[in-house]
OpenMM code with the backbone's topology and positions (N, CA, C; nanometers):
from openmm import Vec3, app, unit

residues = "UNK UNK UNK UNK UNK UNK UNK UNK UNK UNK UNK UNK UNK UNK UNK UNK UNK UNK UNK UNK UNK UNK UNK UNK UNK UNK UNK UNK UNK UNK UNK UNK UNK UNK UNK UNK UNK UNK UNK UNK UNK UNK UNK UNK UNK UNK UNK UNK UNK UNK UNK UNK UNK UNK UNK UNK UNK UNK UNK UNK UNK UNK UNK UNK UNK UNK UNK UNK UNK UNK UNK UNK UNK UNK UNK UNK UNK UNK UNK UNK UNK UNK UNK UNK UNK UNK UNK UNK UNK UNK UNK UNK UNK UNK UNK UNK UNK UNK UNK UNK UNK UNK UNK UNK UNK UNK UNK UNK UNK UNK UNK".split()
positions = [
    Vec3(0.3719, 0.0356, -1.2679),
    Vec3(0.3027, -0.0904, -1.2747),
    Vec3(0.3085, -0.1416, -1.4181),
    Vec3(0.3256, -0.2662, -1.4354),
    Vec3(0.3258, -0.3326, -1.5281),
    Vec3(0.2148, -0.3760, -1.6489),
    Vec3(0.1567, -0.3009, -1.7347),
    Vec3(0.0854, -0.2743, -1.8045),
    Vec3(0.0071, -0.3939, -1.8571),
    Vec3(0.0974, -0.4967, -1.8432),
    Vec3(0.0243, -0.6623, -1.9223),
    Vec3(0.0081, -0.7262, -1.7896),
    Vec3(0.0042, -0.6915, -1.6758),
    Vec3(-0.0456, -0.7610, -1.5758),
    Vec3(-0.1906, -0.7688, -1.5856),
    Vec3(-0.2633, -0.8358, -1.5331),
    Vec3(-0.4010, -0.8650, -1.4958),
    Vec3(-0.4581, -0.7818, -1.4128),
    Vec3(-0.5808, -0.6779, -1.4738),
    Vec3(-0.6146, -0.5773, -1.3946),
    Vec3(-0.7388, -0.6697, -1.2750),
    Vec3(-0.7444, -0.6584, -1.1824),
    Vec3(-0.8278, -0.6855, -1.0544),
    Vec3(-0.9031, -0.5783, -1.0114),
    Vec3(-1.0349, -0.6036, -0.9958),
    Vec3(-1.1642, -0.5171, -0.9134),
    Vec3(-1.2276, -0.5192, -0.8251),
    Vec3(-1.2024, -0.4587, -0.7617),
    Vec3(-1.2876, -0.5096, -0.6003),
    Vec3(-1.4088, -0.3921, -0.5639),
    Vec3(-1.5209, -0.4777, -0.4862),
    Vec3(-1.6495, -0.3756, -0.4175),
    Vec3(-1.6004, -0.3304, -0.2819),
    Vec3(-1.5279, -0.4054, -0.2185),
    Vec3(-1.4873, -0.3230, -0.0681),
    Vec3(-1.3197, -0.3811, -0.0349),
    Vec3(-1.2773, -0.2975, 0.0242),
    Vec3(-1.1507, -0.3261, 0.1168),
    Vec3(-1.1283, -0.4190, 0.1313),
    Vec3(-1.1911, -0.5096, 0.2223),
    Vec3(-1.1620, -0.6602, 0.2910),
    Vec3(-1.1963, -0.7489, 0.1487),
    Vec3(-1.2203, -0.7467, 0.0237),
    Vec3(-1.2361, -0.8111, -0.0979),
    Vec3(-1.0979, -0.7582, -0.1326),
    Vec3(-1.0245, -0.6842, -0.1632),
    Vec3(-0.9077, -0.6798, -0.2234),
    Vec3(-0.7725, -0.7247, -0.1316),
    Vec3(-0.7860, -0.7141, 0.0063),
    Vec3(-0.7450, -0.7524, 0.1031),
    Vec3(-0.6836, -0.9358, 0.0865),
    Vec3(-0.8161, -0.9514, 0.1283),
    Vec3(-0.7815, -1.0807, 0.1279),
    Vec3(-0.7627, -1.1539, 0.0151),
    Vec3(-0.8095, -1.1411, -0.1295),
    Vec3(-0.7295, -1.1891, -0.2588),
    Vec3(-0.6334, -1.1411, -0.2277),
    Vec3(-0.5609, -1.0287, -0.2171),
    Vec3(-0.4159, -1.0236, -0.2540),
    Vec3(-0.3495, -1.0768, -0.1204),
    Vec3(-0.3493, -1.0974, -0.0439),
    Vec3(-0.3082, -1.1821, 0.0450),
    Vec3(-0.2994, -1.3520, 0.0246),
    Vec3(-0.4395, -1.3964, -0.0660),
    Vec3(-0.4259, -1.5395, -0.1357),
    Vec3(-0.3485, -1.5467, -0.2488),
    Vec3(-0.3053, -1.4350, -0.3113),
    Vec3(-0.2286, -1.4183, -0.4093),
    Vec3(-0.0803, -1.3934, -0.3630),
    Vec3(-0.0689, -1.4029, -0.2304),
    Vec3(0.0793, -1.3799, -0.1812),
    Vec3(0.1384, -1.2392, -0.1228),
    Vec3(0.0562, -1.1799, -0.1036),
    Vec3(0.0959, -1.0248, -0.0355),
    Vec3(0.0766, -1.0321, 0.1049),
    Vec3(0.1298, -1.1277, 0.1630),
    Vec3(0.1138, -1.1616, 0.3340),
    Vec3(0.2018, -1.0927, 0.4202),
    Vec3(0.2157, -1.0291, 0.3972),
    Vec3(0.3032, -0.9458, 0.4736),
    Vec3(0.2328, -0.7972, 0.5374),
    Vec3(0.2530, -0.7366, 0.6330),
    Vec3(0.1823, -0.6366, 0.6966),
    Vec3(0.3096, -0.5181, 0.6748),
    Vec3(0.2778, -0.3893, 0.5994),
    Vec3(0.3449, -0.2665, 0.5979),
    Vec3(0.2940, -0.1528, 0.6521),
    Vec3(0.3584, -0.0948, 0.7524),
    Vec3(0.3129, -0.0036, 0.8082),
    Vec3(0.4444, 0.1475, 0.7391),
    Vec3(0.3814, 0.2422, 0.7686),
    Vec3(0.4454, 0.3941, 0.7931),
    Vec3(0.4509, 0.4195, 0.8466),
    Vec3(0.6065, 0.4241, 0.9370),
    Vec3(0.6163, 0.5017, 1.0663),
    Vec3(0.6097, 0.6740, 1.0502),
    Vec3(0.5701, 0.7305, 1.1168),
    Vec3(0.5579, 0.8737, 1.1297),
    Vec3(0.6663, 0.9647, 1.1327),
    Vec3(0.7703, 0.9306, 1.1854),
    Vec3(0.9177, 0.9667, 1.2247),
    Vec3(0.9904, 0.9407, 1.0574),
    Vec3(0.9925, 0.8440, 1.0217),
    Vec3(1.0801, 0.8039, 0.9224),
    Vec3(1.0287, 0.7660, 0.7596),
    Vec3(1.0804, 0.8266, 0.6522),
    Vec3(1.0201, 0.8420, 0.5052),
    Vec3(1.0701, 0.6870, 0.4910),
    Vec3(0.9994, 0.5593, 0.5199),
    Vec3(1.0038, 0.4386, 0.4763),
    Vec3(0.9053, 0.3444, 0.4592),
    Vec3(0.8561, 0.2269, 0.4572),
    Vec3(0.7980, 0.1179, 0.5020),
    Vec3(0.8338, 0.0468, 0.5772),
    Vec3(0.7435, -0.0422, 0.6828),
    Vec3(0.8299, -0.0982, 0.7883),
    Vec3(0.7300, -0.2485, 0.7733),
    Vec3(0.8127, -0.3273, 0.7525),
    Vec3(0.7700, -0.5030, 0.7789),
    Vec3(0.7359, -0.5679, 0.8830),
    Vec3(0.6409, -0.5439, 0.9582),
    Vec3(0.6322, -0.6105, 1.1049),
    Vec3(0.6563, -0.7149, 1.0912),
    Vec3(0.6605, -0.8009, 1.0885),
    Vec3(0.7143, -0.9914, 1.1000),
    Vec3(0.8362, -1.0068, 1.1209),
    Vec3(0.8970, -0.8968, 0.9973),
    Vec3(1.0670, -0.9054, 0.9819),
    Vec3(1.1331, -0.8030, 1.0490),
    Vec3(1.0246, -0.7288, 1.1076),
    Vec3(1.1534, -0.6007, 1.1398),
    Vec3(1.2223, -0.5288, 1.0885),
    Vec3(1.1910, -0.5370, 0.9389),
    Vec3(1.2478, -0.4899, 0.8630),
    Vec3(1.1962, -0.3324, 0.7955),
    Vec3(1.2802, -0.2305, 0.7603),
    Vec3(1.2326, -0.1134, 0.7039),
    Vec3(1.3092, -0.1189, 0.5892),
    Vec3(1.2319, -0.0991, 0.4911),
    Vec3(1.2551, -0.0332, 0.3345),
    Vec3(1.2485, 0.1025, 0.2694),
    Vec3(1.3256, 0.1465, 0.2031),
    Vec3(1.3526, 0.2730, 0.1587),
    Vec3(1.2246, 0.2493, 0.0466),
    Vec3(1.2018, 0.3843, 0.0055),
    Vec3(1.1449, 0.3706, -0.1327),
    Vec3(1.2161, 0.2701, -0.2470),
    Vec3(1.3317, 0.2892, -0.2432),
    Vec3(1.3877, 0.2902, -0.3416),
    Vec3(1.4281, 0.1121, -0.3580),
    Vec3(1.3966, -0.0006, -0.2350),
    Vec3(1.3985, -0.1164, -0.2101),
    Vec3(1.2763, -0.1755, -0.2567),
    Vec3(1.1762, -0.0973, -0.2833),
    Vec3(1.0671, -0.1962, -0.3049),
    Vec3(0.9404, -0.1134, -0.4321),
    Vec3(0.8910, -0.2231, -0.4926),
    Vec3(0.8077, -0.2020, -0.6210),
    Vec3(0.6349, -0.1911, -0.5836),
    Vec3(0.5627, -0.1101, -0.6635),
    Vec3(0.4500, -0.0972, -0.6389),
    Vec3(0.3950, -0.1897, -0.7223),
    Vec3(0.3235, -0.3217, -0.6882),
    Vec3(0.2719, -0.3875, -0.7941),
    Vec3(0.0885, -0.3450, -0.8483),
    Vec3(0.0436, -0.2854, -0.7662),
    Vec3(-0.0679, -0.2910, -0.7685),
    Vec3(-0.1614, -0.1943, -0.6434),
    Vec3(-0.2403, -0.0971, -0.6881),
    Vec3(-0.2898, -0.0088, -0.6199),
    Vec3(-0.4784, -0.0009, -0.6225),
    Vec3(-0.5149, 0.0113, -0.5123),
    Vec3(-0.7061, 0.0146, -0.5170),
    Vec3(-0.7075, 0.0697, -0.3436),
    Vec3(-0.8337, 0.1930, -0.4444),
    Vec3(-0.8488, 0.2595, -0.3471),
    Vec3(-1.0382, 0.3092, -0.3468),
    Vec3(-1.0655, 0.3018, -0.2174),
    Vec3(-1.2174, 0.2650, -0.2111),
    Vec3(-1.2924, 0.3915, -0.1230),
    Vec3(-1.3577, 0.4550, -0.1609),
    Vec3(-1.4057, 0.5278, -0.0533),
    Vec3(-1.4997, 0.5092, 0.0551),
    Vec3(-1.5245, 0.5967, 0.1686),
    Vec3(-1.6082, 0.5799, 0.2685),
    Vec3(-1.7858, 0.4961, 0.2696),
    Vec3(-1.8121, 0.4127, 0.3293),
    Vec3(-1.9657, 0.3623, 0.3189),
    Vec3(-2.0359, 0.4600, 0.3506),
    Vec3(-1.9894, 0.5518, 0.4821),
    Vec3(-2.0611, 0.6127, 0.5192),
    Vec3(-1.9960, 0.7778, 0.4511),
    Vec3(-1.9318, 0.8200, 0.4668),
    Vec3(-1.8202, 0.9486, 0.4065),
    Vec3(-1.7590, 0.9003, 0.3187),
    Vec3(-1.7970, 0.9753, 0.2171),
    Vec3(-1.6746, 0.9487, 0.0806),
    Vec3(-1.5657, 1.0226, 0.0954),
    Vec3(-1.5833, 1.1276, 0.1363),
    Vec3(-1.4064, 1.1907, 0.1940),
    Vec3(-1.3307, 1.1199, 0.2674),
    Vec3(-1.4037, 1.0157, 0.3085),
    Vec3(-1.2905, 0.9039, 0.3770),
    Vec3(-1.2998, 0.8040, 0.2965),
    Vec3(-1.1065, 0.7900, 0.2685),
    Vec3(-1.0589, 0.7054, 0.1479),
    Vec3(-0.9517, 0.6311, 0.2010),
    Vec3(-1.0210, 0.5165, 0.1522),
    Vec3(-0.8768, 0.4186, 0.1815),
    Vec3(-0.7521, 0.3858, 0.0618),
    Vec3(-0.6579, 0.3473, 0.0737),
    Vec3(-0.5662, 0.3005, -0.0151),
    Vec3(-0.5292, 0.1674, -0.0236),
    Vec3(-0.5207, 0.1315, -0.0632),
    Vec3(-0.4403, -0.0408, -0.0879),
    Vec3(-0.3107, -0.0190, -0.1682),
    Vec3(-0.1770, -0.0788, -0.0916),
    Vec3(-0.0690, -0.0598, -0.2085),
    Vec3(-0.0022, -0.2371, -0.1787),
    Vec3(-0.0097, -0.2645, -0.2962),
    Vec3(0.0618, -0.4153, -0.3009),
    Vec3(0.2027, -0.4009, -0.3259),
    Vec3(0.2568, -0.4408, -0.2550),
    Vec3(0.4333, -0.4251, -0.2882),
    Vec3(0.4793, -0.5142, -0.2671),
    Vec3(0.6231, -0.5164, -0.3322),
    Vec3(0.6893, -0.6149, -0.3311),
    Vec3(0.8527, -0.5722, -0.3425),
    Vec3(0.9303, -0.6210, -0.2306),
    Vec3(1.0373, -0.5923, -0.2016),
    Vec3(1.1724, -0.6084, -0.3135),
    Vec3(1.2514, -0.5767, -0.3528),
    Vec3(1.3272, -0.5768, -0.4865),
    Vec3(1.4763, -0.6489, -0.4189),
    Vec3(1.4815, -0.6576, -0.2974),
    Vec3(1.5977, -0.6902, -0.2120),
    Vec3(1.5658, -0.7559, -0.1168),
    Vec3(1.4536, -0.8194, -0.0737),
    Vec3(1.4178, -0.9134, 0.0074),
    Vec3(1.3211, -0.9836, -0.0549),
    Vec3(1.3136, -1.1181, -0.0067),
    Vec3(1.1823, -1.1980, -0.0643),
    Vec3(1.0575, -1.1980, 0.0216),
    Vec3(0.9945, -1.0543, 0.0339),
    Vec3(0.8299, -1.0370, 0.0871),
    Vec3(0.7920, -0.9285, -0.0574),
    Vec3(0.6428, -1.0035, 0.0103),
    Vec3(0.5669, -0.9464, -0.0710),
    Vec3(0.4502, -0.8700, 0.1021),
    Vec3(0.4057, -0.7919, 0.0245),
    Vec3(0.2707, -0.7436, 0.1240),
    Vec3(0.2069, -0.6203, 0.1308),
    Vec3(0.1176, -0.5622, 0.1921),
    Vec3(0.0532, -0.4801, 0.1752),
    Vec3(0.0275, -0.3260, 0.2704),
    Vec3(0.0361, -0.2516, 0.1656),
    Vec3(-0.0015, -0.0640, 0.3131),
    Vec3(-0.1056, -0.0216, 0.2587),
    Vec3(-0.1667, -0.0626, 0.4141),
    Vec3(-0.3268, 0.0608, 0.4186),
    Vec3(-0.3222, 0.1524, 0.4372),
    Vec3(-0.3747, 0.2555, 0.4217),
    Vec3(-0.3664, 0.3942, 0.4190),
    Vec3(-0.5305, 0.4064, 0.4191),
    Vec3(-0.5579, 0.4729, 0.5070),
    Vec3(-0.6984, 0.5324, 0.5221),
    Vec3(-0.6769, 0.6972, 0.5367),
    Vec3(-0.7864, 0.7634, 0.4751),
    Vec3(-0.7598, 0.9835, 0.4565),
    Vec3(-0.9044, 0.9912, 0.5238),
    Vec3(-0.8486, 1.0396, 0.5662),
    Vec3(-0.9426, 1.1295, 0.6530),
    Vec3(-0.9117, 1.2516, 0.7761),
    Vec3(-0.9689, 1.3114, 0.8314),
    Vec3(-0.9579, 1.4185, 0.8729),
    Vec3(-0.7962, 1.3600, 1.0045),
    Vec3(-0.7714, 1.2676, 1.0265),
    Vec3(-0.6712, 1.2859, 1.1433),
    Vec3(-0.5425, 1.1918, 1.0585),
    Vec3(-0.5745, 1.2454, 0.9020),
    Vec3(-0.4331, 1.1462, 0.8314),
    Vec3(-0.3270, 1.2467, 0.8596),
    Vec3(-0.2100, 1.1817, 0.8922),
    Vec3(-0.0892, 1.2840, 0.9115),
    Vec3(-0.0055, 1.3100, 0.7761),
    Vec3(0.0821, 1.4237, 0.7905),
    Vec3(0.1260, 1.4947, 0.6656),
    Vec3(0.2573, 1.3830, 0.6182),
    Vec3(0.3023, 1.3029, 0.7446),
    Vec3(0.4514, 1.2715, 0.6470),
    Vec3(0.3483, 1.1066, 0.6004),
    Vec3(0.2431, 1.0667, 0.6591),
    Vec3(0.2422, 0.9392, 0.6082),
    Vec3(0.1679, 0.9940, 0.4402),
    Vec3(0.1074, 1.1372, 0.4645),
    Vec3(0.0210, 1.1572, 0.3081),
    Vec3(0.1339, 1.1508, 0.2061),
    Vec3(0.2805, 1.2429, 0.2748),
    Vec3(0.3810, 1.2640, 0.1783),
    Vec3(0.4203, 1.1129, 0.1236),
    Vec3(0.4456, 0.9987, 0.1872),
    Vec3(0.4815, 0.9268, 0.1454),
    Vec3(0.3960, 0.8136, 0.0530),
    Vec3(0.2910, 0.8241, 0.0986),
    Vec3(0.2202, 0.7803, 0.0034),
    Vec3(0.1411, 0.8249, -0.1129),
    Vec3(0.2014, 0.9932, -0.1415),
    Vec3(0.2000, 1.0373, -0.2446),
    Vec3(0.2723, 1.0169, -0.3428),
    Vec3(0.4008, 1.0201, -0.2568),
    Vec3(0.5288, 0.9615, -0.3079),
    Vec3(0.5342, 0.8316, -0.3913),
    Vec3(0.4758, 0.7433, -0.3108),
    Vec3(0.4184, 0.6144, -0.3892),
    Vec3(0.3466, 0.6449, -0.4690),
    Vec3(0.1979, 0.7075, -0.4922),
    Vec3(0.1054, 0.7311, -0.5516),
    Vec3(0.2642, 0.7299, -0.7387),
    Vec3(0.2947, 0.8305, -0.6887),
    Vec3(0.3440, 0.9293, -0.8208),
    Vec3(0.4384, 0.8146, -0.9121),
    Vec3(0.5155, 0.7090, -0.8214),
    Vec3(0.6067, 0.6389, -0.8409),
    Vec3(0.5529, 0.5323, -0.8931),
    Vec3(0.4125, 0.4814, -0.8514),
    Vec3(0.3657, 0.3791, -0.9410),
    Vec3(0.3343, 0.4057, -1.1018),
    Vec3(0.3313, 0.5221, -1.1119),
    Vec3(0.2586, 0.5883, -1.2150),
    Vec3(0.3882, 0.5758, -1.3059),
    Vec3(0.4936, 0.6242, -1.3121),
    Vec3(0.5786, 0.6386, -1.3691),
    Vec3(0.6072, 0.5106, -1.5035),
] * unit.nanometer
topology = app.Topology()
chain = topology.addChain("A")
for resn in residues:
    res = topology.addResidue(resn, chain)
    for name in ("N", "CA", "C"):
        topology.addAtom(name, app.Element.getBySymbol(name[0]), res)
């Protein structure tokens, strides 16, 4: 992530949600279970890691359980023109390849 960008703070999920969606992250990314990618519902489209940039990450824990954590990852495609967003919620029935991959992300934004 880009260090002179404008850091953003949010109190819940649906507050970071929907700014970054007014800010242009309209797009819906899911993780399929089967396959180490992102997948674009609108477009049909799947992205490798290696197609798309992490612009921006917030992650909020449970109201009721704090061991349940959500993620927010704002991305933005490096080879297509979308922008949009993967939720990720942890909790006891998160599966291992969607944790791997969004560890994967985790580590890659950092870099």
């Amino acid at each position: 992530m880009d260090s002179n960008k404008k850091r953003y703070t949010y109190d819940t999920l649906s507050q970071a949600v929907n700014d970054l969606q007014r800010r242009g992250y309209t797009h819906d990314f899911l993780i399929p279970d089967e396959k180490e990618c992102i997948y674009c519902i609108a477009n049909s489209l799947e992205l490798s890691p290696e197609e798309f940039q992490i612009d921006e990450i917030y992650r909020f824990e449970g109201m009721t359980d704090p061991g349940d954590e959500s993620i927010v990852f704002a991305i933005a495609s490096k080879e297509h023109p979308i922008k949009g967003l993967v939720i990720n919620s942890f909790g006891a029935d998160f599966g291992y390849r969607s944790s791997k991959l969004v560890e994967d992300l985790y580590k890659k934004s950092r870099e």
